[in-house]
Backbone as a printed PyTorch tensor [residue, N CA C, xyz], in Angstrom:
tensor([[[195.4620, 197.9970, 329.6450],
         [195.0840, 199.2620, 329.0420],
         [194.0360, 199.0590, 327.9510]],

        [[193.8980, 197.9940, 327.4930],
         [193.3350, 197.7430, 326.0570],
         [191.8000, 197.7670, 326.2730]],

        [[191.4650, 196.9410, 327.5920],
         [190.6190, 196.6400, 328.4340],
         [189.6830, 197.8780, 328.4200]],

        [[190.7930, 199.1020, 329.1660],
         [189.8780, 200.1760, 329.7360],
         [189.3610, 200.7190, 328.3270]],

        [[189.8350, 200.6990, 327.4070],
         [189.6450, 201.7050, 326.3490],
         [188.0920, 200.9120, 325.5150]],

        [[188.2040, 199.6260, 325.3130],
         [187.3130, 198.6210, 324.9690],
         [185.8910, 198.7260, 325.7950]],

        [[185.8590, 198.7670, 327.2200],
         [184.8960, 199.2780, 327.8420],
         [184.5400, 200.0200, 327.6670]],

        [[185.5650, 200.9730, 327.8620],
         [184.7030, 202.3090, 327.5220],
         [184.3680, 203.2930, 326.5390]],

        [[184.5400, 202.8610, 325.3280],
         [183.6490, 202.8800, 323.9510],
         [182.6650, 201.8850, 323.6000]],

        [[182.6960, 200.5320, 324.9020],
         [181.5180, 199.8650, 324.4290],
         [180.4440, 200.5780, 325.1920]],

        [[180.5100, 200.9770, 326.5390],
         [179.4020, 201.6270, 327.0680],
         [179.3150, 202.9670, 326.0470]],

        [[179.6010, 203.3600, 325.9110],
         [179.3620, 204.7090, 324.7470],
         [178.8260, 203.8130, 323.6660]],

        [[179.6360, 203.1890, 322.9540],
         [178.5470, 202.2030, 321.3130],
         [177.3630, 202.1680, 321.7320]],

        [[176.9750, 201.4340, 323.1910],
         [175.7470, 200.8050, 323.7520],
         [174.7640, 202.1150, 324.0590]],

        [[175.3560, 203.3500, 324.3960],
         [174.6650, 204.3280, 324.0330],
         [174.1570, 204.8380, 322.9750]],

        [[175.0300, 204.6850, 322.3350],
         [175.0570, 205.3330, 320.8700],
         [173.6820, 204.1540, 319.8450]],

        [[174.0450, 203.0250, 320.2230],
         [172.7340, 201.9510, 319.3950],
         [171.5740, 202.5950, 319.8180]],

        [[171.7920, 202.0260, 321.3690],
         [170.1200, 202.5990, 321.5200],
         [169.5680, 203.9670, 321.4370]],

        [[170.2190, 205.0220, 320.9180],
         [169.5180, 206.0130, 320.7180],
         [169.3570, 205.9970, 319.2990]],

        [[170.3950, 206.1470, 318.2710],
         [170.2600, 205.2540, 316.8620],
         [168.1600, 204.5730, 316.8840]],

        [[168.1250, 203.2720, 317.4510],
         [166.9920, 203.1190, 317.1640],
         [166.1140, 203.8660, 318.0440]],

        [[166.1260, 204.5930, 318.9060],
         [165.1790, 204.9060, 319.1960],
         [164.6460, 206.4150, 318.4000]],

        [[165.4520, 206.9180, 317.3380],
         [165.2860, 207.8850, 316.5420],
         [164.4870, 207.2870, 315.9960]],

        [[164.5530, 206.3690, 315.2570],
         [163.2660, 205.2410, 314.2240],
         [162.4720, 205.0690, 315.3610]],

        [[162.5020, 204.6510, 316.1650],
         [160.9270, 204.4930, 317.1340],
         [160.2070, 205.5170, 316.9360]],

        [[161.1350, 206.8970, 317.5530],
         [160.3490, 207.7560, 317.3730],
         [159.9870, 208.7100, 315.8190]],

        [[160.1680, 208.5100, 315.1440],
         [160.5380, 208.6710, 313.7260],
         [159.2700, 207.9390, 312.9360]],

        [[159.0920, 206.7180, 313.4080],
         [158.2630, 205.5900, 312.8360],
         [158.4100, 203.9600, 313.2910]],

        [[157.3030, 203.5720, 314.3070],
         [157.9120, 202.6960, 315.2310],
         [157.9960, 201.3070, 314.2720]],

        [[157.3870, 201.1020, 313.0220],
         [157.8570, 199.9940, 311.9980],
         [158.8750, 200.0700, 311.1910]],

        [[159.8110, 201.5180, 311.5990],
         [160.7340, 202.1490, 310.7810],
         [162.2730, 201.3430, 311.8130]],

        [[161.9630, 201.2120, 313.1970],
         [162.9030, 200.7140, 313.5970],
         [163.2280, 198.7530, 313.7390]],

        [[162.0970, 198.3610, 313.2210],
         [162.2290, 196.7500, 313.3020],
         [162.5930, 196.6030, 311.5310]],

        [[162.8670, 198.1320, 310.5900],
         [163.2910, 197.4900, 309.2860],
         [165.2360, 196.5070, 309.0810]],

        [[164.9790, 195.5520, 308.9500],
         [166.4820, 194.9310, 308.1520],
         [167.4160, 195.8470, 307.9350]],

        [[167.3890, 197.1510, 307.3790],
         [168.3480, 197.9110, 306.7210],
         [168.4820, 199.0810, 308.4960]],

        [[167.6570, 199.0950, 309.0000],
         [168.2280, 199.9210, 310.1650],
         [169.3560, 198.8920, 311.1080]],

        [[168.3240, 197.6940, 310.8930],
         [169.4880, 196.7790, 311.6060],
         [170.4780, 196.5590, 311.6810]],

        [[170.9200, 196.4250, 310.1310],
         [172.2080, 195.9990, 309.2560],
         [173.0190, 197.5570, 309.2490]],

        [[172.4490, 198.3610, 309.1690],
         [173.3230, 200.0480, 309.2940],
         [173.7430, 200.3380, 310.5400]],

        [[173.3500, 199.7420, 311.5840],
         [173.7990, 200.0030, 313.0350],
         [175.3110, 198.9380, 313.3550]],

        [[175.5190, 198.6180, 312.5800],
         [177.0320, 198.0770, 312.6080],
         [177.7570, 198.6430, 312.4790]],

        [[177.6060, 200.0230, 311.4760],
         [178.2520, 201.5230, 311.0480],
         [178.5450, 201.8010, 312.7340]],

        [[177.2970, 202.2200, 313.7970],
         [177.7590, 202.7960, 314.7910],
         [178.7230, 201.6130, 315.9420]],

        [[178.5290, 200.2960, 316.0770],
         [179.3230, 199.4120, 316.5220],
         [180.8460, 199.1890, 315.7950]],

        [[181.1590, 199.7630, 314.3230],
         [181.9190, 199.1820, 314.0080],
         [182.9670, 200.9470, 314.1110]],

        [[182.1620, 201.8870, 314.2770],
         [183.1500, 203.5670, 314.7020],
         [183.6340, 203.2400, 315.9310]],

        [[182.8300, 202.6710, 316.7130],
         [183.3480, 202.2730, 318.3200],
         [184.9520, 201.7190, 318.5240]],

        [[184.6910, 200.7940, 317.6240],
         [185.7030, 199.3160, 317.7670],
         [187.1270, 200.0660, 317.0650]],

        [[186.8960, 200.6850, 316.1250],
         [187.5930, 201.8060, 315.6490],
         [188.6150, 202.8460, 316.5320]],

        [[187.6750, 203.2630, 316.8420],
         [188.3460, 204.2190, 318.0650],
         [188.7050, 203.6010, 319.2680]],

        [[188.6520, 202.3850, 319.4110],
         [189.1020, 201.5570, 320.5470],
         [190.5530, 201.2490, 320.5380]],

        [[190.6300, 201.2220, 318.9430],
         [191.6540, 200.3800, 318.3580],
         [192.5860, 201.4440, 317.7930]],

        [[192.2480, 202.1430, 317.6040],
         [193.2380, 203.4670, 317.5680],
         [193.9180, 204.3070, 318.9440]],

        [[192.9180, 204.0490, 319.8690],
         [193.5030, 204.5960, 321.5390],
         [194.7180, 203.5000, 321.3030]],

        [[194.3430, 201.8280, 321.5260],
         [195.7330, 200.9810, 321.3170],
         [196.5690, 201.5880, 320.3830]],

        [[196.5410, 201.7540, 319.6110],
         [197.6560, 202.0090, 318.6770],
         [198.3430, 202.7220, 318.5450]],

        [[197.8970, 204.0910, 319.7740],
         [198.8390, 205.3980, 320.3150],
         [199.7790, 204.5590, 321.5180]],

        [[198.8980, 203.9970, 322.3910],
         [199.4490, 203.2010, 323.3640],
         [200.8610, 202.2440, 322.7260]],

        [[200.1770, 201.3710, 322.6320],
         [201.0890, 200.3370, 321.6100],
         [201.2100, 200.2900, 320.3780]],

        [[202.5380, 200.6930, 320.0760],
         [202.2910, 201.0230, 318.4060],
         [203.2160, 199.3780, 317.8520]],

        [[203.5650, 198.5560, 318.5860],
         [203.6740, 197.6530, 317.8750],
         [202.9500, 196.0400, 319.0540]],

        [[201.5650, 196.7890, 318.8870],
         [200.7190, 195.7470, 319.1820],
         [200.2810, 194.6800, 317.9380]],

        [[199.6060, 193.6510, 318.3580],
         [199.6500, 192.7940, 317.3560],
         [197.9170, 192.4360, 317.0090]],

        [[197.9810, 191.3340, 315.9610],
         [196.4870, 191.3420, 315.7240],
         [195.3680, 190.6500, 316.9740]],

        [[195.9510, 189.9780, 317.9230],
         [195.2000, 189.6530, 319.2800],
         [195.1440, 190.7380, 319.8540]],

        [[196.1640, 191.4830, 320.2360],
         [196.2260, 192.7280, 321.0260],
         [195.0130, 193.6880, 320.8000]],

        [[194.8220, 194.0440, 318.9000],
         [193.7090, 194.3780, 318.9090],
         [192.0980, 194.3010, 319.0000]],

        [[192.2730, 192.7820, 318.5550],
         [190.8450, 192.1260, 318.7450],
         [190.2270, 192.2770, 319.9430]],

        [[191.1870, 192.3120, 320.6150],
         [190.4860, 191.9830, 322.6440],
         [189.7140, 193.5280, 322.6280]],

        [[189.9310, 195.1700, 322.3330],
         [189.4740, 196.0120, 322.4140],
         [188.0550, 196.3120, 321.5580]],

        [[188.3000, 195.7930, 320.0450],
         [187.4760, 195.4550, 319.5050],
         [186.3400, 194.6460, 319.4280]],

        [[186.4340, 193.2730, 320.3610],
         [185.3710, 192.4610, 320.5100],
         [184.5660, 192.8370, 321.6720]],

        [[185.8700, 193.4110, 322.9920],
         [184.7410, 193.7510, 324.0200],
         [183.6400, 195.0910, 323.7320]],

        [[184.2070, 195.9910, 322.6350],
         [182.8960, 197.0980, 322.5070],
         [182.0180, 196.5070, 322.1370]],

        [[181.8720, 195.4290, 320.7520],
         [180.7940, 194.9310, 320.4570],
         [180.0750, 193.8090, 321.4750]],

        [[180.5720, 193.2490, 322.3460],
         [180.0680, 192.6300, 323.6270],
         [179.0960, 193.4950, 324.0990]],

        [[180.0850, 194.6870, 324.4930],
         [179.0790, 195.7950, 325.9620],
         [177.5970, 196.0130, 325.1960]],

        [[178.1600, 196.4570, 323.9350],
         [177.3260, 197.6280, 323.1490],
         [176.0870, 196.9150, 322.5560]],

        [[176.3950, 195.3170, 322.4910],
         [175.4560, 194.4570, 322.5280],
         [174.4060, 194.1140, 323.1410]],

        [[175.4210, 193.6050, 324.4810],
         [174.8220, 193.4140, 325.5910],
         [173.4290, 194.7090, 326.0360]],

        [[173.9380, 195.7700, 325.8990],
         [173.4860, 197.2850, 326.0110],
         [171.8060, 197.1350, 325.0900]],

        [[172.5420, 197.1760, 323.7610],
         [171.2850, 196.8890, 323.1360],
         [169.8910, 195.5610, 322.9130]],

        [[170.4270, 194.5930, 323.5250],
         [169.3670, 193.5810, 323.6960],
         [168.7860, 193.9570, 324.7980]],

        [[169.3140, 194.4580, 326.3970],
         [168.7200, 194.6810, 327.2630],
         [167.5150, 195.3290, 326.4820]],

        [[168.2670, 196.8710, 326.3000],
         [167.0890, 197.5060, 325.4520],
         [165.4580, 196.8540, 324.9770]],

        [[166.0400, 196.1670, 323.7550],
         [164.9110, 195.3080, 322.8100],
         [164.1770, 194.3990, 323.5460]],

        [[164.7000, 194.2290, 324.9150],
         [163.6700, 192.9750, 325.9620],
         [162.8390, 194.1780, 326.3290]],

        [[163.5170, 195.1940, 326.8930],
         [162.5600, 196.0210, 327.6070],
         [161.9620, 196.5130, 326.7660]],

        [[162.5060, 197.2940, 325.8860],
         [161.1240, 197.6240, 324.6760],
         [159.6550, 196.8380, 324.9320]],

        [[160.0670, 195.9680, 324.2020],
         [159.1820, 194.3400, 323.9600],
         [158.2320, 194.1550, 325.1570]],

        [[159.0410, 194.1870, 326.7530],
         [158.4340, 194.0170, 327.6420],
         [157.8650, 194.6510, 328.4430]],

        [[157.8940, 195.9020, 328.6420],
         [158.2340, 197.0810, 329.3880],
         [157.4920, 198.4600, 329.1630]],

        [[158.7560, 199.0110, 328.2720],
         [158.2420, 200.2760, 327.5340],
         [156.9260, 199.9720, 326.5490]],

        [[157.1120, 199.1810, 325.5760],
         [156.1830, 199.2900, 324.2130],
         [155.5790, 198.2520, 324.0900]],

        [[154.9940, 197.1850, 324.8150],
         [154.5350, 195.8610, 324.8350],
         [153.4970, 195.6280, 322.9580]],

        [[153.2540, 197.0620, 322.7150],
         [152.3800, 196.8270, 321.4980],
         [153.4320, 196.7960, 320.4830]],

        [[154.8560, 196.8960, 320.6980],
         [155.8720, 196.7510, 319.4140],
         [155.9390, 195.3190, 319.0240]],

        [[154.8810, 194.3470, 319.9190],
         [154.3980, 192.7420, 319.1250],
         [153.2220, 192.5140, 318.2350]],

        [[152.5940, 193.6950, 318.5100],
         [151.4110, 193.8280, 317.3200],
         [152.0220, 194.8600, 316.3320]],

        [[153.0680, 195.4110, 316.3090],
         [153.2950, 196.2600, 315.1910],
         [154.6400, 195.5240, 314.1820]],

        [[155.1990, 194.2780, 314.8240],
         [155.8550, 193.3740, 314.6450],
         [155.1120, 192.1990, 313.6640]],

        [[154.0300, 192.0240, 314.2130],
         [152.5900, 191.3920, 313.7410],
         [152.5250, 191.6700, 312.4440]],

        [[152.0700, 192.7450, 312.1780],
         [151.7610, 193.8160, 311.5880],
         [152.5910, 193.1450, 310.2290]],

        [[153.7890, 193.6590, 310.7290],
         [154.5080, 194.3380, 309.4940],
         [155.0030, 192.3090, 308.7770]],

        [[154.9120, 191.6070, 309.5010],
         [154.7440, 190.1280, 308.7710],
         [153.8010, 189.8400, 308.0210]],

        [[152.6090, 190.4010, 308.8810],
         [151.5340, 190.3880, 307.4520],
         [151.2830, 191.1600, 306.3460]],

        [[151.8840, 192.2050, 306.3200],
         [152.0970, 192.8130, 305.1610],
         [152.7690, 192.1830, 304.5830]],

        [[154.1190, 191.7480, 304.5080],
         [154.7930, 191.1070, 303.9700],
         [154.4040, 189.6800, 303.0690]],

        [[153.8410, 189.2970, 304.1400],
         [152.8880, 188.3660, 303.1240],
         [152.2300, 188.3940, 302.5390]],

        [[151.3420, 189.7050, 302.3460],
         [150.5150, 190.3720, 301.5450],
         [151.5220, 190.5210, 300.1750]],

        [[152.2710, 191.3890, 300.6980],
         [153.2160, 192.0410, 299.2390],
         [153.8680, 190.5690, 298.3630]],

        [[153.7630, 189.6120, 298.9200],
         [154.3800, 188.2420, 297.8530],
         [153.2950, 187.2920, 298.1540]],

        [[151.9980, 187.7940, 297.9670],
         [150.9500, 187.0900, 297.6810],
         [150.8850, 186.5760, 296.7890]],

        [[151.2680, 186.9470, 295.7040],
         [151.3540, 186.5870, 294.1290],
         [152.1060, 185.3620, 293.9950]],

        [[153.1310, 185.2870, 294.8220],
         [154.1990, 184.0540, 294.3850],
         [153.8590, 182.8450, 295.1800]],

        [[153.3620, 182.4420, 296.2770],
         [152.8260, 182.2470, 297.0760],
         [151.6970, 181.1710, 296.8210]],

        [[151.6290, 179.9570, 296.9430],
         [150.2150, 178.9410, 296.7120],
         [149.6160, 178.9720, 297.6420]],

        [[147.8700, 179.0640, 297.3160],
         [147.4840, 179.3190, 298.6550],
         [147.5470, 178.3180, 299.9300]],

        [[148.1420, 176.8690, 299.5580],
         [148.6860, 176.1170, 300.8730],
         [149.1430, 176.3960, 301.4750]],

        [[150.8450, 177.1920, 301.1130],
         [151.3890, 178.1160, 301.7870],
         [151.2380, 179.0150, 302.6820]],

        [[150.2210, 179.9760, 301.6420],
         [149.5900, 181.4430, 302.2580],
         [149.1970, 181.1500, 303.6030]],

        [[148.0200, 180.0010, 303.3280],
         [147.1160, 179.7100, 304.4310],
         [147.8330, 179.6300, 305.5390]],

        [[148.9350, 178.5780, 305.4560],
         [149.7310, 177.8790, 306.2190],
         [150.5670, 179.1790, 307.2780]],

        [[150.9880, 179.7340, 306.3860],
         [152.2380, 181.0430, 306.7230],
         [151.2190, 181.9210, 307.6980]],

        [[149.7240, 182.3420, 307.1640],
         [148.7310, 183.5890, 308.0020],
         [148.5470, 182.6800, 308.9670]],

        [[148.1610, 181.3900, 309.3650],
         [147.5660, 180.7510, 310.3420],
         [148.6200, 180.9000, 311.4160]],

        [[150.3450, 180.4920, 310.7220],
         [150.7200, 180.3990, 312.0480],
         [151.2100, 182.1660, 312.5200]],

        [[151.4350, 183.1360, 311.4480],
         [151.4460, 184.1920, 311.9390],
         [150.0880, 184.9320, 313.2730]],

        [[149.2270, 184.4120, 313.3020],
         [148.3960, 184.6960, 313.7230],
         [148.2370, 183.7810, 314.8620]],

        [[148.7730, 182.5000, 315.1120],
         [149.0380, 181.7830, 316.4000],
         [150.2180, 182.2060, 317.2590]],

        [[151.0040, 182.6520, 316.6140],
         [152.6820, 182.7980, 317.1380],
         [152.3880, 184.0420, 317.9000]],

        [[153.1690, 183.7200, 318.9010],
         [153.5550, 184.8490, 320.2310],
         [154.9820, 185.6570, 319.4840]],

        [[154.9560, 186.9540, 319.6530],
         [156.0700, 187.5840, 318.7460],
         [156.3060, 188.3970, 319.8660]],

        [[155.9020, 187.7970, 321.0100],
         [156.7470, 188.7010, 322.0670],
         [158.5480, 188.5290, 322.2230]],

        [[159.1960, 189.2390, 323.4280],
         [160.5110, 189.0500, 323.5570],
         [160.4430, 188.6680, 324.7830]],

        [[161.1920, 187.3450, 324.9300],
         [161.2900, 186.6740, 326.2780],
         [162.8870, 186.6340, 326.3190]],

        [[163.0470, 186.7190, 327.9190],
         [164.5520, 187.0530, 328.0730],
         [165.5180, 186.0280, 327.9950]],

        [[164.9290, 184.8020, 327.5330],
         [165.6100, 183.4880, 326.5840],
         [166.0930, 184.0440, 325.2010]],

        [[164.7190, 184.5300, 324.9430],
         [165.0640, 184.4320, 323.3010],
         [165.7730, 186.2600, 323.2690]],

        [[166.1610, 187.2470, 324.2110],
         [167.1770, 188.1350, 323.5940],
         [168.4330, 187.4870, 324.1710]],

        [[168.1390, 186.3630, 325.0530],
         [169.5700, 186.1740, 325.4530],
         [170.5970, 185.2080, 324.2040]],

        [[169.5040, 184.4700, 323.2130],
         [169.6090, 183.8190, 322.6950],
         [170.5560, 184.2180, 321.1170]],

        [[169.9120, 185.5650, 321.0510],
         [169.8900, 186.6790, 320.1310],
         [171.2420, 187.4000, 320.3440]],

        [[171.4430, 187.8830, 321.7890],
         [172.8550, 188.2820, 321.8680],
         [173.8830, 187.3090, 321.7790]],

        [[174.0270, 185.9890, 321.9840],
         [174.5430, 184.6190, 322.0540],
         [174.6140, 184.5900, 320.1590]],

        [[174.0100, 184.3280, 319.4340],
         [174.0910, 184.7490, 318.0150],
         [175.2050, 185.5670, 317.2390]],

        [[174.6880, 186.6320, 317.6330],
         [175.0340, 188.1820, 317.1670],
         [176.4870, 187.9080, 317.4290]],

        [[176.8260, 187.5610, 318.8130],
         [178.4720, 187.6230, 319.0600],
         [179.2630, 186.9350, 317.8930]],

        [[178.5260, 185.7110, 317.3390],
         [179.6210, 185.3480, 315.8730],
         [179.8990, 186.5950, 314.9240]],

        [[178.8210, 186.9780, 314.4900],
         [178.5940, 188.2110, 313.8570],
         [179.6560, 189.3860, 314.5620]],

        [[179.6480, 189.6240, 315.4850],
         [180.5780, 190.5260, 316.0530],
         [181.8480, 189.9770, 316.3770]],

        [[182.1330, 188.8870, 316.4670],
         [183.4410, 188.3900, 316.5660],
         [184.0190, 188.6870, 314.8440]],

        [[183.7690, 188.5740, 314.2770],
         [184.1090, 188.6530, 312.7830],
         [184.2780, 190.1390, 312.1370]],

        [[183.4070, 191.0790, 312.4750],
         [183.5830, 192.2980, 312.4450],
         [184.9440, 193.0500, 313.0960]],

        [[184.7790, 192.2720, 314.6590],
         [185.9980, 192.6820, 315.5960],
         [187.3370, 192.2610, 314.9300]],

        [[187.5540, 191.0010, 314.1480],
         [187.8790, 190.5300, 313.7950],
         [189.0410, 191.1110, 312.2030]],

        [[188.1250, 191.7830, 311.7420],
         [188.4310, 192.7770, 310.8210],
         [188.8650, 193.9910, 310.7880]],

        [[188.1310, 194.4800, 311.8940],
         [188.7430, 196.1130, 312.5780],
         [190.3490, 195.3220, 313.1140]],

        [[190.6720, 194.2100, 314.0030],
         [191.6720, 194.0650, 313.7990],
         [192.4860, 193.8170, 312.9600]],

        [[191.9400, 192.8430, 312.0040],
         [193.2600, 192.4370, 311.1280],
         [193.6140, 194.0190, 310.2230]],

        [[192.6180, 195.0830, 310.2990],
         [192.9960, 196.1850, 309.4170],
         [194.0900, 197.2550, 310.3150]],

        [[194.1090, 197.2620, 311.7240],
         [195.1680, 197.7420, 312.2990],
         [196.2570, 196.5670, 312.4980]],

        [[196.4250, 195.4770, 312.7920],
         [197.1250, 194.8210, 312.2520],
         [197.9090, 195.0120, 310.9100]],

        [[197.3630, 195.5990, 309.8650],
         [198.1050, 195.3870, 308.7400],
         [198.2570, 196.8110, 308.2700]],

        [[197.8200, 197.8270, 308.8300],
         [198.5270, 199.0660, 308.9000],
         [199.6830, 199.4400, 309.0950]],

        [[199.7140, 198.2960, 310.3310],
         [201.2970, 198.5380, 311.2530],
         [202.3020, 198.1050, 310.4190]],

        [[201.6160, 196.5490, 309.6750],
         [202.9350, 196.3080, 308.8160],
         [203.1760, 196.8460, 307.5820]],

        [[202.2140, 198.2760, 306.9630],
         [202.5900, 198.3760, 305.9810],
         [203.8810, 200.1260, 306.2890]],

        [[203.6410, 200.3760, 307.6370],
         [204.7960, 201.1200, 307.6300],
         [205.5800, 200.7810, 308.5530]],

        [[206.5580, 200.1200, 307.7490],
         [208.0790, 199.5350, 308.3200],
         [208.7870, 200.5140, 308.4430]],

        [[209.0680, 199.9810, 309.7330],
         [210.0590, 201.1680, 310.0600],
         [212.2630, 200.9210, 309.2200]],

        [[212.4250, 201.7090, 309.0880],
         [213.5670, 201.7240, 308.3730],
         [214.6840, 201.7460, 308.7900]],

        [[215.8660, 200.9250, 308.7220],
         [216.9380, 200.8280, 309.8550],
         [217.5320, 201.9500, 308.8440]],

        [[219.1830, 202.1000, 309.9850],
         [220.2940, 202.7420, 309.3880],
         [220.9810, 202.9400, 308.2860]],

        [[220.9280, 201.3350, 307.5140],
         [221.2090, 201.3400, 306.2000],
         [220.5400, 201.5470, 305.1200]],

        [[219.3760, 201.8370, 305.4280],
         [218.0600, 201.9990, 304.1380],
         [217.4820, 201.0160, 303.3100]],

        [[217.6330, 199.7990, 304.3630],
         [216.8950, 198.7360, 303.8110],
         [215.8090, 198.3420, 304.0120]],

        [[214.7360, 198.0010, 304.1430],
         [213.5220, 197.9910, 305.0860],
         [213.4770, 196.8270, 306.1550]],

        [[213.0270, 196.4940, 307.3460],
         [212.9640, 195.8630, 307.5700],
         [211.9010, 194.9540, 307.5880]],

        [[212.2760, 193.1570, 307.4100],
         [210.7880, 192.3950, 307.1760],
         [210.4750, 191.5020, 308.0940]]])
């Protein structure tokens, strides 16, 4: 049962990401390769894993902290999986110029901490920005989802141990009114 419910909020998460960024694509296509959109889309992977883990917990109300993880890790799997496809095809496919706007936004960056920066460095840092292929090859998202899963094992990880420790904070109460431990 845990299974079905895990699937199928990860195909929904995996919906839910890629439209998430594709609001910033369309919104502002350097607006969706920012750090903080990245790091905020765990919000929508981590509501998933949530509601995965709450279907268990109607189901099985004295499931345990494995019981929950397994629902929890497979949304962030699918919803993963879901979204790197995405970011290859972006990259490869749909937006092939999201490697010059990728480009782009590195050299600004190096612009904006020009100041701190010796120009050995500088030199060093623009030369190879300007040699480097910043395309997405289906190594390097496979490489990327292969990553991420620590990252999502640990999250999953937490959504469980927090229904996990829900359960034990309401003990149920025998006959004599003692609690049980």
């Amino acid at each position: 049962m845990y299974q079905n419910s895990g699937i199928r909020y990860g195909i929904i998460a995996g919906i839910a990401v890629i439209a998430y960024f594709l609001l910033f694509y369309v919104i502002d296509r350097p607006l969706m390769l920012h750090v903080g959109v990245s790091w905020s889309s765990l919000l929508v992977y981590g509501t998933f894993m949530v509601l995965a883990c709450q279907q268990l917990a109607k189901r099985q109300p004295a499931a345990d902290l494995k019981a929950y993880l397994k629902p929890a890790f497979t949304v962030f799997v699918i919803a993963n999986a879901a979204y790197y496809l995405f970011y290859y095809l972006l990259f490869n496919a749909i937006d092939p110029s999201m490697v010059e706007v990728q480009r782009g936004l590195l050299e600004a960056t190096l612009e904006r901490y020009d100041s701190s920066l010796g120009d050995a460095v500088k030199k060093q840092l623009s030369e190879q920005i300007q040699s480097d292929n910043f395309g997405v090859s289906f190594q390097d998202a496979f490489f990327g989802f292969a990553w991420s899963l620590i990252g999502g094992f640990v999250l999953a990880l937490g959504v469980a141990f927090y229904f996990d420790r829900r359960k034990s904070v309401n003990l149920p109460i025998p006959n004599n009114g003692e609690p049980k431990l």
